[in-house]
N, C-alpha and C positions, 0 to 999 in steps of 0.2 A: 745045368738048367734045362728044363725038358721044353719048354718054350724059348725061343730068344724075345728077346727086353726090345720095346720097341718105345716104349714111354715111360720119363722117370719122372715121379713129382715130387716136388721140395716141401717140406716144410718150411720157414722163412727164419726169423729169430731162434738161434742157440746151434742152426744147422749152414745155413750157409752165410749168413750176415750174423758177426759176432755183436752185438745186443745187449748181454748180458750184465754190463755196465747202467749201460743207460734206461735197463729196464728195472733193475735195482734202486740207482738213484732219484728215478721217476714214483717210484712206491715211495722211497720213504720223504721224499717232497711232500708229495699227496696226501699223506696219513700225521706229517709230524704234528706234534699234540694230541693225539686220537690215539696211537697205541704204544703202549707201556715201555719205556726207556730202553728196556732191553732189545727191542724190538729190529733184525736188521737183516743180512741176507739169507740167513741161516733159514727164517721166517718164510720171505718170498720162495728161493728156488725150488722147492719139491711142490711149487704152486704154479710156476710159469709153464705158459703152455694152452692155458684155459682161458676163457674173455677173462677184460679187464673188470667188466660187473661185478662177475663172480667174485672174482679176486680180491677187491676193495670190499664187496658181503662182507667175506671169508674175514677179513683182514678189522675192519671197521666193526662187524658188527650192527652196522646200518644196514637197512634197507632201501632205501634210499641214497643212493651214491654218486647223484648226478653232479655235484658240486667237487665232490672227491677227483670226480673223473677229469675233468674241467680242469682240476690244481695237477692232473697226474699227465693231462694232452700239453698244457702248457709249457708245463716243464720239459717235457721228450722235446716237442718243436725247435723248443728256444736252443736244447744243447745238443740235439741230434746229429749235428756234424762232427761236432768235439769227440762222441764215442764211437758212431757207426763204420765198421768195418769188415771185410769180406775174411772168413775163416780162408785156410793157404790154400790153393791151389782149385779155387771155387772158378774162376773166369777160363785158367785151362783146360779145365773138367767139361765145362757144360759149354764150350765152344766144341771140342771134340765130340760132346754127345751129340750136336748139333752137327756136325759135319758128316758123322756118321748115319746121321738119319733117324736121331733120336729125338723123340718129342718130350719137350720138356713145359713140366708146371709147376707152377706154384700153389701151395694151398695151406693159407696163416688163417689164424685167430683175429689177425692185427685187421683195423678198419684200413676201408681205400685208400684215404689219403695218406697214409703215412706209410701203408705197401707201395703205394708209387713211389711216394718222396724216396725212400729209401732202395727200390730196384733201381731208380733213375740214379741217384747219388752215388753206386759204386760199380753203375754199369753195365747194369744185366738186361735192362729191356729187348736188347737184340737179340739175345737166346732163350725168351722165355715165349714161351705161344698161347699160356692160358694160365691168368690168375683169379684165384679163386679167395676173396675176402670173408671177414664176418658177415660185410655188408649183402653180399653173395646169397646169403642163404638164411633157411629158417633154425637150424640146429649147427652149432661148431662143431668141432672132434671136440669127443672122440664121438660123436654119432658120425658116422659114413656121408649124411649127404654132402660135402665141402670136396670128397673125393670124388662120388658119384658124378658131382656135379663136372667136375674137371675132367674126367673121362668120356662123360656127354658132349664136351664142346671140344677135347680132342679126337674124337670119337674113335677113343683106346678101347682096347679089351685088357680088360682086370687080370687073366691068366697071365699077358704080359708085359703086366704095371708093375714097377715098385714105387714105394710111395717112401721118403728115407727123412729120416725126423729126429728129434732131438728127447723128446717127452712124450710119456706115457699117453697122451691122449693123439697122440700119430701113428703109434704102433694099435690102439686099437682102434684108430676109423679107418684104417688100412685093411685090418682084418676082418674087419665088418662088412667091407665093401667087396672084398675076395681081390684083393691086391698084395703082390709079396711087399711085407714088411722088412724095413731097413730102420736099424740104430745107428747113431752115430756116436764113436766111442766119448769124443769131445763135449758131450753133452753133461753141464754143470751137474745134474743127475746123477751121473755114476750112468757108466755101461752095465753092470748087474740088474741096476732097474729098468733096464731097456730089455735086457735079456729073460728077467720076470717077468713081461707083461704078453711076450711073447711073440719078439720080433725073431721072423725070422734069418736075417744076418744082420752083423754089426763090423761096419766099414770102419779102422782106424785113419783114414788119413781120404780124402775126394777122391784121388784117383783109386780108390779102390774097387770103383765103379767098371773100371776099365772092364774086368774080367766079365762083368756080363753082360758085353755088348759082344 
């Protein structure tokens, strides 16, 4: 590393809070009766990553998906304990990057309240110093400002930021923003599509992190 790392930002759901349960279950609550029998994770996961709007569009074919939203917030709420849980070795990863002097953010798709509920629920509040929401801003990833933004209020430099994510719309607001890009292998995606989009490293396991501090 010709820079040393002085700030790492998360992605939230598929990267360091495993999700991907109850973000499935939550789509197909939302949608049941509206899309076609067959219809089920195979459908969602090369779509998670992006708003929930989008997503229900995409899914429904509505334009209007405020009621969808509504059947898809309810249902995360009501069972969001039952699935939420921290991918391995996520609390000793980002206590050490914290010890060492590393500034650590977060930066999801997911709105405020349920980025709290969920940082609060498995812990992480004390080592996170800037979360950046949908609520946050005017453009998600993969547009750049969600990172921009989190580098403005740590006031990082992007030459030595990585930014480490799960889905294709993290590796490119990463790159947009002049931040090194990070995959993480564990991502429902496949590590190849992290690798095609053009991140630059792909960590298998958190503490892989170590090496560039």
């Amino acid at each position: 590393m010709a820079n040393q790392i002085t700030t790492m930002l998360f992605d939230l759901d598929g990267t360091i809070l495993d999700t991907n349960e109850l973000i499935i279950q939550s789509f197909l609550h939302a949608l049941e009766g509206i899309v076609d029998e067959g219809f089920g994770p195979q459908n969602i996961i090369p779509r998670m990553g992006i708003p929930l709007k989008d997503q229900l569009q995409h899914f429904s074919g509505l334009e209007d998906v405020a009621h969808l939203a509504l059947r898809y917030r309810e249902h995360n709420n009501r069972v969001h304990d039952e699935y939420v849980k921290l991918f391995p070795n996520v609390i000793e990863v980002l206590q050490t990057l914290v010890d060492r002097g590393i500034q650590v953010g977060v930066v999801t798709t997911k709105i405020r309240q349920t980025t709290d509920r969920g940082l609060a629920f498995v812990g992480l509040n004390d080592y996170v110093h800037s979360v950046v929401t949908i609520d946050d801003v005017t453009h998600a990833k993969p547009h750049p400002e969600p990172v921009l933004r989190a580098l403005e209020e740590l006031g990082a430099d992007p030459a030595r930021t990585m930014m480490i994510g799960d889905s294709v719309v993290d590796i490119e607001a990463a790159e947009a923003a002049g931040v090194i890009s990070v995959g993480v292998a564990w991502s429902l995606k496949g590590e190849q599509k992290l690798r095609e989009s053009g991140a630059q490293h792909i960590i298998h396991d958190m503490r892989d992190l170590y090496k560039f501090i």
